[in-house]
N, C-alpha and C positions, 0 to 999 in steps of 0.2 A: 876792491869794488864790492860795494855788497849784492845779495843777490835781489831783493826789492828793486834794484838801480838794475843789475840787467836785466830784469825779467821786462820791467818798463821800460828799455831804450829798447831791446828785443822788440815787444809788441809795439809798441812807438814807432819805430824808425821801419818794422817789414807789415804792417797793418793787418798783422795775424788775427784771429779772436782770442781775445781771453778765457783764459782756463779758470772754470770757476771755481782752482783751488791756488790757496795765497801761495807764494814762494816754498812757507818754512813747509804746507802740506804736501805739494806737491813734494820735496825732499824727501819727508817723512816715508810719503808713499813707496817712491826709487827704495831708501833703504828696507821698508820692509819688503816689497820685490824680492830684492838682491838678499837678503835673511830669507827665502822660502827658496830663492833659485840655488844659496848655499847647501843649505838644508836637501834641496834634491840631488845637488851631486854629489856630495856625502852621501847619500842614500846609491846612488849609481858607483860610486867610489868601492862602495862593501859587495854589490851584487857585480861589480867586475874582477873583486878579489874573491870573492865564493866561487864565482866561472870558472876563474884561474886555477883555484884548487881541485876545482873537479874537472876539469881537463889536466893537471896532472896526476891525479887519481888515477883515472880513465886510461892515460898513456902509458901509468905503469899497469898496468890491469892488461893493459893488447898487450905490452912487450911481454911479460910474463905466458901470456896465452900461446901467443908467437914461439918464445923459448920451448912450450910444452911440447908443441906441436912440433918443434924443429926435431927433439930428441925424441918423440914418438915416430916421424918420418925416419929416423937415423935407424930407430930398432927395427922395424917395419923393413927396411932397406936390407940390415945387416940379416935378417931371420928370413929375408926373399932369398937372400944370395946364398946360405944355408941348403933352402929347399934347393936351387934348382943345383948345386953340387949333389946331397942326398939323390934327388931324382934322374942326374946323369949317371952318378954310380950305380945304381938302382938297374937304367936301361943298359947301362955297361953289361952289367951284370946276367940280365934277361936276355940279350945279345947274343950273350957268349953260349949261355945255357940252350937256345932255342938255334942258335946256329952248330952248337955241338952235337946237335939231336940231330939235323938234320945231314951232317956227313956220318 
């Protein structure tokens, strides 16, 4: 069926008003549409893979930050547990001295 034949049993037969472009225009029109609505998701297509890359940028950027900060908390940790040994031998120490003094 060609499209002249339905565009006319269309307005014919539901007594729409006519579009005052012919068949082959109004087509035309549709595909150029659909060529500019390609064209923008192709456009959204690049700016959701550009996203994509910089949120895995980004996530190895925190886990790296993360790791720094875990093995700074670990030294931090190991060099507290250090002091308060030093600082118990220390009072051991002062303990003994200041209790020897006093017998």
């Amino acid at each position: 069926m060609s499209r002249n034949r339905v565009f006319s049993e269309f307005n014919h037969n539901h007594n729409f008003k006519t579009t005052p472009y012919t068949p082959d225009e109004f087509m035309s029109q549709n595909d150029d549409h659909a060529g500019r609505l390609s064209n923008k998701l192709g456009i959204l297509k690049e700016i959701s893979l550009t996203i994509g890359e910089e949120v895995r940028y980004h996530n190895k950027m925190l886990q790296e930050t993360d790791d720094t900060f875990t093995k700074t908390k670990d030294y931090l940790g190991a060099t507290m547990n250090k002091l308060k040994i030093l600082s118990k031998s220390e009072n051991d120490k002062l303990r003994r001295n200041f209790s020897g003094k006093l017998q």
